[in-house]
DRENBA-803198 format. One record per residue (C-alpha): residue number from 1; x, y, z; residue in one letter. Coordinates in Angstrom, 1 decimal. Example, Ala and Ser with C-alpha at 12.3 -4.5 7.8 and 13.67 -1.06 7.14 Angstrom:
<sites>
(site 1, (12.3, -4.5, 7.8), 'a')
(site 2, (13.7, -1.1, 7.1), 's')
</sites>
This chain:
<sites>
(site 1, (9.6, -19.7, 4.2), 'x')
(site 2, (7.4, -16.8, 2.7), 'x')
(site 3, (4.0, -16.4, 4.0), 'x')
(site 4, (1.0, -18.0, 1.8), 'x')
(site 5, (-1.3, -15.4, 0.7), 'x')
(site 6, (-4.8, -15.5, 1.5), 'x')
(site 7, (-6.8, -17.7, -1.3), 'x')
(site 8, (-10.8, -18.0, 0.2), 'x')
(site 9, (-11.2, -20.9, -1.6), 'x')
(site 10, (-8.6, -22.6, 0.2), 'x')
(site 11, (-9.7, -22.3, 3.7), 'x')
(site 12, (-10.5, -25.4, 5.3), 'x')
(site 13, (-14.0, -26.4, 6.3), 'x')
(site 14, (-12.4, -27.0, 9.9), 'x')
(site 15, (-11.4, -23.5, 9.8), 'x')
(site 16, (-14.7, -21.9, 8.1), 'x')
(site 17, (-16.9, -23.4, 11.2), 'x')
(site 18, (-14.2, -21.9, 13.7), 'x')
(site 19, (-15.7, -19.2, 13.1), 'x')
(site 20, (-19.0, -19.8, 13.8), 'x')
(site 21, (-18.5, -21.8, 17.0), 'x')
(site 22, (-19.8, -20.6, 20.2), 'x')
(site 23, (-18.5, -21.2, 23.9), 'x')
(site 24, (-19.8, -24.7, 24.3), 'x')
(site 25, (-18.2, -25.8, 21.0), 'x')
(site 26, (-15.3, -24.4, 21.9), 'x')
(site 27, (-14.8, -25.9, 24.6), 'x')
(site 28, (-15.9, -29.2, 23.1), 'x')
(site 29, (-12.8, -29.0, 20.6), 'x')
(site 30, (-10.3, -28.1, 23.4), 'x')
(site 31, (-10.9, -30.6, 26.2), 'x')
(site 32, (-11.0, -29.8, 29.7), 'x')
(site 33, (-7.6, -31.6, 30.2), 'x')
(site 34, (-6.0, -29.9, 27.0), 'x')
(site 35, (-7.0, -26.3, 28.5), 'x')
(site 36, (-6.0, -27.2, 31.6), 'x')
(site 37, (-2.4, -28.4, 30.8), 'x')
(site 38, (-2.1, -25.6, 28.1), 'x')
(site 39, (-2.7, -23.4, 31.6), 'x')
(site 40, (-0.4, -25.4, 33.8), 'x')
(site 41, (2.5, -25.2, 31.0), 'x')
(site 42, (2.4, -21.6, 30.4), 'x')
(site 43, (2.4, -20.4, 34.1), 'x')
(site 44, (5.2, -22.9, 34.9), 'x')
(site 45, (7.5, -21.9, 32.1), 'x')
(site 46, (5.9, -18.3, 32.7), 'x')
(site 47, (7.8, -18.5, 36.6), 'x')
(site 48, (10.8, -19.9, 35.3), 'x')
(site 49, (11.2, -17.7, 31.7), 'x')
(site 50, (9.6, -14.4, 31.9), 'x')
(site 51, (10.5, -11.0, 31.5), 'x')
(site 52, (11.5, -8.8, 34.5), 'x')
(site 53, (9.3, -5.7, 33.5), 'x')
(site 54, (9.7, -2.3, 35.5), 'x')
(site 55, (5.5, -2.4, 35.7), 'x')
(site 56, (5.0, -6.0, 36.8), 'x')
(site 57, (6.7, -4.6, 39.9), 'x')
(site 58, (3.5, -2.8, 41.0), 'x')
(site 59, (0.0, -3.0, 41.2), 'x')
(site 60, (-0.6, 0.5, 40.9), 'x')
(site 61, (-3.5, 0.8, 38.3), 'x')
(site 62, (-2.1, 4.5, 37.1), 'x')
(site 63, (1.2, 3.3, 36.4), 'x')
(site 64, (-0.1, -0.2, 34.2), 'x')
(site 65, (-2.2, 1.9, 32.8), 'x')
(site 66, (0.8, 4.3, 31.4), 'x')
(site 67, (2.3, 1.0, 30.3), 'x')
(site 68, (-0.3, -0.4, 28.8), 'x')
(site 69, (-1.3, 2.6, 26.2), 'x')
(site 70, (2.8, 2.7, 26.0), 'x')
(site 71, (2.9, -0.9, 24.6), 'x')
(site 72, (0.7, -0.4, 22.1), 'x')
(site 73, (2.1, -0.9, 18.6), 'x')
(site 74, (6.0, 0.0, 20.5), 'x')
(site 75, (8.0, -2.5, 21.3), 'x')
(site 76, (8.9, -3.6, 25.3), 'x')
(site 77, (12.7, -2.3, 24.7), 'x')
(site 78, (11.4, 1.3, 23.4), 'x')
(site 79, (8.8, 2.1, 25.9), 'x')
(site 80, (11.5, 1.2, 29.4), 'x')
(site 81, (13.1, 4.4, 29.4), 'x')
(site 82, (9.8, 6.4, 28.4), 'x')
(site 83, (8.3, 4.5, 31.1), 'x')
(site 84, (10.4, 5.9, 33.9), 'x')
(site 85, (11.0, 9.1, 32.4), 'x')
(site 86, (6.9, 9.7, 32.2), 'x')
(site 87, (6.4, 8.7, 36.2), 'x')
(site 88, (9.4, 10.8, 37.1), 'x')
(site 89, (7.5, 13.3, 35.7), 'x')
(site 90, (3.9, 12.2, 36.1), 'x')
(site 91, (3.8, 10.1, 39.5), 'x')
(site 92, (0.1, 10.2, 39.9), 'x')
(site 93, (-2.7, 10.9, 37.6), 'x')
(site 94, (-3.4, 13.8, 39.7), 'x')
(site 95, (-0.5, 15.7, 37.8), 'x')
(site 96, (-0.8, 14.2, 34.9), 'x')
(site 97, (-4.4, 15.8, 34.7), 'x')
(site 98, (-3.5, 19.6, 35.5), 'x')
(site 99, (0.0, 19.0, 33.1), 'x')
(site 100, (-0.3, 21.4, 30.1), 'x')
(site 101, (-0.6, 19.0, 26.8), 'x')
(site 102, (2.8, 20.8, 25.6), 'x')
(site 103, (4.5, 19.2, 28.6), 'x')
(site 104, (2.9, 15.8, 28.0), 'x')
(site 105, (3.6, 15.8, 24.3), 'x')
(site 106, (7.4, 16.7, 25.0), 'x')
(site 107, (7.4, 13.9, 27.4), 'x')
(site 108, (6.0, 11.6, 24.9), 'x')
(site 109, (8.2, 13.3, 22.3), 'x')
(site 110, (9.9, 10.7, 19.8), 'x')
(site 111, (7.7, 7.7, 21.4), 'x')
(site 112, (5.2, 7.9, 18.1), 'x')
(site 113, (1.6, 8.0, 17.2), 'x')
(site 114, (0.9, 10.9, 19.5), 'x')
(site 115, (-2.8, 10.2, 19.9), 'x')
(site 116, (-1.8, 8.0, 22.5), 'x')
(site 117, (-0.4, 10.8, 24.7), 'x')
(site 118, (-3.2, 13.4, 24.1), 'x')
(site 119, (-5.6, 10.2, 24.9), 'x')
(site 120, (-3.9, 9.7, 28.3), 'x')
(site 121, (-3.6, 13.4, 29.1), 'x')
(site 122, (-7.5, 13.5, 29.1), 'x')
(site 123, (-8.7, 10.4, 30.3), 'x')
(site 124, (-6.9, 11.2, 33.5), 'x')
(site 125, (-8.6, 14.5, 33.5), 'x')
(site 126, (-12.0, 12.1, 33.4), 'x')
(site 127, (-10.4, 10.1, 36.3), 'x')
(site 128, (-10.3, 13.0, 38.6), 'x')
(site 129, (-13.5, 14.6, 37.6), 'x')
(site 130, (-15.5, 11.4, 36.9), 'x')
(site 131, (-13.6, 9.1, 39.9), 'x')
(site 132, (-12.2, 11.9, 42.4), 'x')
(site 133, (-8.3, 10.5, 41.5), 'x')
(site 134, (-9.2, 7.0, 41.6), 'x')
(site 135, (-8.7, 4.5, 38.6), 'x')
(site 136, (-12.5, 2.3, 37.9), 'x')
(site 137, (-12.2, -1.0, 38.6), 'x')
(site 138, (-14.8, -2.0, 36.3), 'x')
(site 139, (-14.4, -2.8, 32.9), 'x')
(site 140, (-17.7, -1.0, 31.1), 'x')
(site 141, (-15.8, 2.2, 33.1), 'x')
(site 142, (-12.6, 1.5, 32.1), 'x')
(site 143, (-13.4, 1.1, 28.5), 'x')
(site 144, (-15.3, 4.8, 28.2), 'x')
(site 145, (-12.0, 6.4, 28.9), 'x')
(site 146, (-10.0, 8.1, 25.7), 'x')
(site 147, (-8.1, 5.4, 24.3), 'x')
(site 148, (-8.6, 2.3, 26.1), 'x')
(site 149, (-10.4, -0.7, 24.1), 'x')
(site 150, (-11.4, -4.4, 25.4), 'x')
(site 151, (-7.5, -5.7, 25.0), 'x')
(site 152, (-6.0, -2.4, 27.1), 'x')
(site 153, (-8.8, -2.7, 29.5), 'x')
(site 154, (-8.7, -6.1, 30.4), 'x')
(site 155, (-4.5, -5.8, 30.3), 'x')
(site 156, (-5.2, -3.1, 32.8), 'x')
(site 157, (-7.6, -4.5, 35.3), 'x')
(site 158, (-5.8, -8.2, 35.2), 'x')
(site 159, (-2.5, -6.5, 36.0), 'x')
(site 160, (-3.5, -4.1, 38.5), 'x')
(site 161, (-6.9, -6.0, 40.2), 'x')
(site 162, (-6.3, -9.9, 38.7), 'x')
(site 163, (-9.4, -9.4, 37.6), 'x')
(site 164, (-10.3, -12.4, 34.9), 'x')
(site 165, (-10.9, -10.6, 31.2), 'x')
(site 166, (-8.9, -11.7, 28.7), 'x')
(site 167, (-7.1, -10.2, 26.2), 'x')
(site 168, (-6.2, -10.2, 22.7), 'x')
(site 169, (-3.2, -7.9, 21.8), 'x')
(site 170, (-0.8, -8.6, 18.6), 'x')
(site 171, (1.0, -11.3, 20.8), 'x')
(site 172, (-1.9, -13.2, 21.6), 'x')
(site 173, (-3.4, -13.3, 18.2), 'x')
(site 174, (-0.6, -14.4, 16.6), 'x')
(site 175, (0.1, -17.4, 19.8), 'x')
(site 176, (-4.0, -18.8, 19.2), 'x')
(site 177, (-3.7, -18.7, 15.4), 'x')
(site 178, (-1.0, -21.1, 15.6), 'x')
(site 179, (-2.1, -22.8, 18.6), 'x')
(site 180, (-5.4, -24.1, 16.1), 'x')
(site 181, (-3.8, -23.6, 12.8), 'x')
(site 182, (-6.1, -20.9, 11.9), 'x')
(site 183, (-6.3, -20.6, 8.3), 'x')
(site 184, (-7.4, -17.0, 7.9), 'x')
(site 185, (-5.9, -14.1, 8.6), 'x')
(site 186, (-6.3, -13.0, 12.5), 'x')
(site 187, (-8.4, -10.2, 11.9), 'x')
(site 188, (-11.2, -11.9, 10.1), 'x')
(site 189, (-11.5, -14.0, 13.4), 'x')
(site 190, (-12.1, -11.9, 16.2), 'x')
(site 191, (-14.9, -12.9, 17.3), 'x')
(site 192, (-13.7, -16.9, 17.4), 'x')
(site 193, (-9.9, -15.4, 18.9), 'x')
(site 194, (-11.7, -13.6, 21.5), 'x')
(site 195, (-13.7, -16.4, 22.3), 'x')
(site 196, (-10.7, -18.9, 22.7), 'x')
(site 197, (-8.8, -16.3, 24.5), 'x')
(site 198, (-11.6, -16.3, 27.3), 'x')
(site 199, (-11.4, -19.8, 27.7), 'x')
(site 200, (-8.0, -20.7, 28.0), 'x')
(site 201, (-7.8, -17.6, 30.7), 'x')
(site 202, (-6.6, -19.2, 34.0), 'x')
(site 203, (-9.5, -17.3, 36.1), 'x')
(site 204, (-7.3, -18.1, 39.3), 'x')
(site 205, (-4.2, -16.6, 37.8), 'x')
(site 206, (-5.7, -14.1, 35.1), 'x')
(site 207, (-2.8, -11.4, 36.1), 'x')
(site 208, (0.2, -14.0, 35.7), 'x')
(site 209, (-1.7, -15.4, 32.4), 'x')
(site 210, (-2.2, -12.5, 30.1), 'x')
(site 211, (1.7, -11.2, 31.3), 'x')
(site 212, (2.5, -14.9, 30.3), 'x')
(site 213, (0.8, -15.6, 27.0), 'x')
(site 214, (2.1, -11.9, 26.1), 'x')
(site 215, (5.6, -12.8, 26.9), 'x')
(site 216, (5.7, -16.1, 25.3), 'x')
(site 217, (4.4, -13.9, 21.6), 'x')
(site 218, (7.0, -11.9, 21.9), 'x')
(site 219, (9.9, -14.5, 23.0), 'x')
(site 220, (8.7, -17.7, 21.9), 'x')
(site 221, (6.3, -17.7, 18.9), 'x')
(site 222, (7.8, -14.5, 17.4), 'x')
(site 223, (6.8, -13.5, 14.0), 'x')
(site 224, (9.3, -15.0, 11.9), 'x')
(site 225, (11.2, -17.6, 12.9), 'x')
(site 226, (9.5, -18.7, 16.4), 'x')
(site 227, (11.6, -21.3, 19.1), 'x')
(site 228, (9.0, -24.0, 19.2), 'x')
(site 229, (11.3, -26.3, 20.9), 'x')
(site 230, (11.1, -24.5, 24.1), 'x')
(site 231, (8.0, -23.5, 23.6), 'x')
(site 232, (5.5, -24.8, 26.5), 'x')
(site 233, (2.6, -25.2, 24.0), 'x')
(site 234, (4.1, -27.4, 21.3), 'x')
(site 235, (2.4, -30.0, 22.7), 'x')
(site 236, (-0.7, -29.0, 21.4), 'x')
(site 237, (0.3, -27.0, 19.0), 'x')
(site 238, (-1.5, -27.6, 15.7), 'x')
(site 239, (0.4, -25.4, 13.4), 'x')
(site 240, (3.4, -26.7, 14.9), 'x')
(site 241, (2.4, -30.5, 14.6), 'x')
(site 242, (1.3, -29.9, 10.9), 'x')
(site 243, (4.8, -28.1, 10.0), 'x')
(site 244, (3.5, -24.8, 9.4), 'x')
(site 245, (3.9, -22.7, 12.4), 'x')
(site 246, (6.4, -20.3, 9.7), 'x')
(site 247, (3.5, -19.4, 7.4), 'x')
(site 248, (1.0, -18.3, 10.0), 'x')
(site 249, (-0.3, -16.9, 11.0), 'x')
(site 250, (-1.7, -15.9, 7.9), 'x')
(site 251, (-2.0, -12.1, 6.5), 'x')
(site 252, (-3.7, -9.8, 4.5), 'x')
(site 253, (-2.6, -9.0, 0.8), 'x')
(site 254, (-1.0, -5.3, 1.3), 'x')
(site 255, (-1.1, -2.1, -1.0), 'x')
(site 256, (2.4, -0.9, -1.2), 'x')
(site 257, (2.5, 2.6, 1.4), 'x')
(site 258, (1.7, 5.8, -0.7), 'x')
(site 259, (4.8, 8.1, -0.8), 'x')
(site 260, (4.8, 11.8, -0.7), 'x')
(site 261, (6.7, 14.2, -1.1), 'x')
(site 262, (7.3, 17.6, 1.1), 'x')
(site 263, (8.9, 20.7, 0.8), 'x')
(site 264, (9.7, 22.2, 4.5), 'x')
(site 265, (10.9, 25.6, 5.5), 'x')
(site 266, (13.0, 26.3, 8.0), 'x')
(site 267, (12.2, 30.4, 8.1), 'x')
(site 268, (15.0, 32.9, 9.4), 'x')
(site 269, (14.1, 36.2, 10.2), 'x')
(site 270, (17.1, 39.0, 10.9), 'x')
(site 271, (17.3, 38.7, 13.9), 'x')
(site 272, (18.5, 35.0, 13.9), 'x')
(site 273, (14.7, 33.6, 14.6), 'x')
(site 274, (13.0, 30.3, 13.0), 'x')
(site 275, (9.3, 30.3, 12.5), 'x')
(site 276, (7.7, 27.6, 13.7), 'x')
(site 277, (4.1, 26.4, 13.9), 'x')
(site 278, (1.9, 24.3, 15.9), 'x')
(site 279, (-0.7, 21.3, 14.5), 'x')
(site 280, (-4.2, 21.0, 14.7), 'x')
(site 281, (-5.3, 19.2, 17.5), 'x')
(site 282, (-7.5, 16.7, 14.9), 'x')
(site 283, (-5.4, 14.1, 12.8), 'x')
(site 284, (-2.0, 13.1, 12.7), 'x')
(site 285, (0.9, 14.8, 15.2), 'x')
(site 286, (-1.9, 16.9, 16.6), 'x')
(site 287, (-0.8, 19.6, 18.9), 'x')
(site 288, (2.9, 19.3, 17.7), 'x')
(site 289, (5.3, 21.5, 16.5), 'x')
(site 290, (6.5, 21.4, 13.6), 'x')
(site 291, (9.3, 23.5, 10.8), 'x')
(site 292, (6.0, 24.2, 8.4), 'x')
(site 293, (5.5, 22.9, 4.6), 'x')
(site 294, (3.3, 20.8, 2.5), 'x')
(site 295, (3.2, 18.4, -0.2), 'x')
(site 296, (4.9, 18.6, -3.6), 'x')
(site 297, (2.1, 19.1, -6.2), 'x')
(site 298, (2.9, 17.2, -9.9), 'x')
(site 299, (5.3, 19.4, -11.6), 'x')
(site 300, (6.3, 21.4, -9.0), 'x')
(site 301, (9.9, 22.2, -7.9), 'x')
(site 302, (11.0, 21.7, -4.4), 'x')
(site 303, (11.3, 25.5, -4.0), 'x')
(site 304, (7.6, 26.4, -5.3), 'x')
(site 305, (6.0, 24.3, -3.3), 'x')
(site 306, (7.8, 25.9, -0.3), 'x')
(site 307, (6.6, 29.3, -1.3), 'x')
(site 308, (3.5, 28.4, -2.1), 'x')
(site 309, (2.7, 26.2, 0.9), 'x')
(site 310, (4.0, 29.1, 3.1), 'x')
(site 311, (1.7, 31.5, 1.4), 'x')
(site 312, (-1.1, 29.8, 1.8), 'x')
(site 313, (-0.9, 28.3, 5.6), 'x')
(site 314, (1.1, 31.3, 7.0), 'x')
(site 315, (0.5, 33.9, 4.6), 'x')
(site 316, (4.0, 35.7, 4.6), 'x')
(site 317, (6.5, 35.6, 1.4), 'x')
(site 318, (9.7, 34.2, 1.2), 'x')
(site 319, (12.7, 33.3, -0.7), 'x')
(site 320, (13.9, 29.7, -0.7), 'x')
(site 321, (17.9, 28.9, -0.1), 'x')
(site 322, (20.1, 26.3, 0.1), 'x')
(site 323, (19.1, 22.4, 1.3), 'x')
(site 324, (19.7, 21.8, 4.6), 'x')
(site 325, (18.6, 17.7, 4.7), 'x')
(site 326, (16.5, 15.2, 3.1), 'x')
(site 327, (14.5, 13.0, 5.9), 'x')
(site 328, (12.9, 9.7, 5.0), 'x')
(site 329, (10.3, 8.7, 7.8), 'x')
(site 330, (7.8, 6.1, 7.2), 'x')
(site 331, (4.3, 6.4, 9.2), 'x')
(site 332, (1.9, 3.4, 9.6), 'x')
(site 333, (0.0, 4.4, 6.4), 'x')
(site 334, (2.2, 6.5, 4.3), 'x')
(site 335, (6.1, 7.2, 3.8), 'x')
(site 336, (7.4, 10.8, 3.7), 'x')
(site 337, (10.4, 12.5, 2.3), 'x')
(site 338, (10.9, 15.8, 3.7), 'x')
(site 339, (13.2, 18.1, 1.8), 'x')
(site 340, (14.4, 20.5, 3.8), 'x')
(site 341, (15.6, 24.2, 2.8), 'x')
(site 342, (17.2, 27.1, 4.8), 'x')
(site 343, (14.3, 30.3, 3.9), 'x')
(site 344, (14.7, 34.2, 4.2), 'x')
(site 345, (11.6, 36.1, 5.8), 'x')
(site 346, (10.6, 38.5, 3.6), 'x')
(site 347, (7.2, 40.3, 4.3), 'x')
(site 348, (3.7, 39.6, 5.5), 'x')
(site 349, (2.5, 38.7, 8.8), 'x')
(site 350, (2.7, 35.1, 9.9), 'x')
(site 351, (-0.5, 34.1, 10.8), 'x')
(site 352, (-1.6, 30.5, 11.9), 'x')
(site 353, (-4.0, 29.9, 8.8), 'x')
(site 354, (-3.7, 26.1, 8.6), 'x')
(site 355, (-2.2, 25.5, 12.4), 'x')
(site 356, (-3.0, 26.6, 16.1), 'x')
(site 357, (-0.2, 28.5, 16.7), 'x')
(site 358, (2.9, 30.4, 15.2), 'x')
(site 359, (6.0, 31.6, 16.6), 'x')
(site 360, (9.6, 32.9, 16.5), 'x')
(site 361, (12.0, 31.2, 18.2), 'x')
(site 362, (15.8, 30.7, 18.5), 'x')
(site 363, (17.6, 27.7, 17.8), 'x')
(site 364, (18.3, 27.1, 21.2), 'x')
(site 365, (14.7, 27.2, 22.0), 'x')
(site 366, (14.1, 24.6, 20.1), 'x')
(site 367, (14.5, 22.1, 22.4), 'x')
(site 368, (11.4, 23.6, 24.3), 'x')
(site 369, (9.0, 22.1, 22.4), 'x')
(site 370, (7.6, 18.7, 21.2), 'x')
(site 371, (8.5, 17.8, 17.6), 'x')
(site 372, (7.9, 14.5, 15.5), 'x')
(site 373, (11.2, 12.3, 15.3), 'x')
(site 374, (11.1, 13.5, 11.8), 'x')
(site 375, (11.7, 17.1, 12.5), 'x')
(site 376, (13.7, 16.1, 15.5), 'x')
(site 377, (16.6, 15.5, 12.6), 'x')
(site 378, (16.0, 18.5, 11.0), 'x')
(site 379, (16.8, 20.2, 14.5), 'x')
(site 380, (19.7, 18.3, 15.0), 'x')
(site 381, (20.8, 19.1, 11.2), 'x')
(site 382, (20.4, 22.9, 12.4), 'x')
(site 383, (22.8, 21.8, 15.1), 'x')
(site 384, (25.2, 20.1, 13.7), 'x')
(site 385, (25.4, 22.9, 11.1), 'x')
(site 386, (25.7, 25.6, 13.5), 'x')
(site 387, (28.5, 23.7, 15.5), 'x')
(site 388, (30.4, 23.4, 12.1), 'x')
(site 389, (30.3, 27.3, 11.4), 'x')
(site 390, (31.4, 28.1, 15.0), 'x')
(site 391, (34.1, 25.5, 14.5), 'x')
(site 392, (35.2, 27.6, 11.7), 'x')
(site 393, (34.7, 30.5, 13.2), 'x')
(site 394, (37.3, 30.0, 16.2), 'x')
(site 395, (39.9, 28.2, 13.8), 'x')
(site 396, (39.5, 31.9, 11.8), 'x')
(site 397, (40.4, 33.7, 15.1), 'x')
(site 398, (42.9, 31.3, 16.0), 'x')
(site 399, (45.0, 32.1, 13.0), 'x')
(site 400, (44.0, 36.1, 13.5), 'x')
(site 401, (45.7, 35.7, 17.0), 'x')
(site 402, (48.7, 33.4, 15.9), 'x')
(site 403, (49.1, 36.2, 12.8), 'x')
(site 404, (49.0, 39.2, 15.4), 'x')
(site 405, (51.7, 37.4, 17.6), 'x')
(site 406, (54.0, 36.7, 14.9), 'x')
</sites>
């Protein structure tokens, strides 16, 4: 069943004083004995029914941490293997703070939204200088450190300290709006959410609760089409008991994601070099490396746009070959489609006009430095292409040889 838009004038009176309640109301409308089965429930299906996690299997605050700003917007079956492929390489925050950012962003490298790497690679830095090495314990601390909020903090210090503060991830939110029948979209609720999510916290149990309400979001009372009949809360479920635990929780009325198009350069010099460059530390894919190019302007071909955006952010000339791929790769906010063209140096220095950094590399180099996913196939494009010309290239002496022999 699709989801209902949002209409204002149809949320429910019930639903427009939610929002206003404070504690004691809220605690009013949940009794005493409703909270404390909803508790009971979720713990015991919690023992019996949840996931095995590599990081529930310490209490290590460095390496929740990790999998905490992992988890964020990434799914539990992507982050595993970067889990244990970061702490083979960062076992302590101690190394993690003297790593160069190009090691941490190739570790990180096809994880996604990047900020989240260059955000742990300095707030360990703070740990050791602020904390001499050793995580805070404290949530005011916790919560000054590059890219931890109130949900990531309080996921850290129940986890690692069972400290009680709650937390309110994508999960959660989407658990309590059908848990009251919440008749707005999340995200116009925080303050009510946040408020219900602190109450229902087991304060005995808060590191078992938050890894149990999480767990039973993302098995349970999933998205679309969630198992309410094993589902410890149907009880007092209200969306369920009203039929319309599929509709909600409700969401906002979306503008479709702007598309652009990009011409990208993959630059050979003669001596068998690509020219690559390296982002700006601000903004999106900062401090990555990248095959450089820009966007199409109106009524430009493919191959101007190339040149021009190669004039202007490297400052060399060049002449624009064959295609080597199109890439489609959607971001949070925007979709791309990066076609891709083999390029001839020409003249001109490079110099890193738009970037922080330039350089000639070989294709086997390549592999040396942190690129988005998206350029990621262009390199493997490059690849595949050279694998295919020294393919040919062996058959052509193979038939030299069987010709001489003969």
């Amino acid at each position: 069943m699709p989801r209902k838009p949002v209409d204002d004038r149809h949320v429910t009176a019930v639903n427009q004083s939610l929002l206003s309640l404070d504690r004691t109301d809220d605690r009013d409308r949940l009794s005493a004995f409703v909270i404390a089965s909803l508790r009971h429930t979720l713990l015991s299906w919690y023992r019996q029914c949840g996931r095995d996690l590599p990081w529930r299997q310490s209490h290590d605050p460095y390496a929740i941490w990790v999998s905490e700003i992992m988890l964020q917007q990434t799914q539990v079956k992507t982050v595993i293997p970067y889990y244990h492929r970061w702490l083979d390489v960062f076992p302590t925050v101690q190394l993690l703070a003297i790593a160069e950012q190009q090691t941490v962003l190739k570790v990180w490298e096809g994880l996604g939204y990047y900020a989240r790497a260059r955000n742990l690679h300095r707030a360990a830095q703070v740990v050791m200088s602020q904390y001499e090495g050793t995580f805070p314990d404290r949530l005011a601390a916790v919560m000054q450190l590059p890219g931890i909020g109130r949900t990531t903090a309080g996921g850290i210090l129940s986890a690692a300290f069972n400290q009680p503060w709650a937390i309110l991830d994508g999960n959660v939110k989407r658990v309590l709006a059908r848990l009251v029948a919440l008749q707005v979209p999340p995200n116009r609720a925080l303050p009510y959410l946040w408020h219900l999510s602190e109450m229902l916290l087991d304060e005995q149990q808060p590191r078992d609760f938050n890894q149990a309400i999480m767990d039973l979001g993302a098995t349970v009372c999933t998205p679309h089409q969630p198992l309410c009949p094993v589902c410890p809360w149907q009880e007092h479920c209200q969306a369920y008991n009203q039929g319309i635990q599929t509709t909600l929780p409700m969401s906002e009325t979306r503008a479709p994601l702007p598309h652009k198009m990009i011409g990208v350069a993959v630059i050979w010099n003669n001596q068998g070099q690509i020219l690559i460059d390296r982002r700006r530390q601000e903004g999106l894919l900062g401090g990555l490396w990248e095959f450089p190019g820009g966007k199409v302007e109106a009524d430009e071909t493919i191959a101007a746009c190339i040149q021009r955006e190669i004039r202007e952010e490297l400052g060399i000339e060049i002449t624009v070959g064959d295609r080597l791929i199109v890439v489609d790769h959607a971001y949070s906010h925007f979709r791309v489609t990066l076609n891709v063209h083999h390029c001839c140096y020409v003249s001109g220095e490079p110099q890193a006009i738009e970037c922080d950094e330039v350089r000639w590399v070989t294709l086997a180099e390549l592999d040396q430095f942190p690129f988005p996913k998206a350029n990621v196939q262009i390199i493997e494009a490059l690849k595949q292409e050279e694998r295919q010309k020294a393919g040919g290239r062996r058959q052509k002496a193979e038939g030299k040889s069987k010709h001489a022999d003969s």
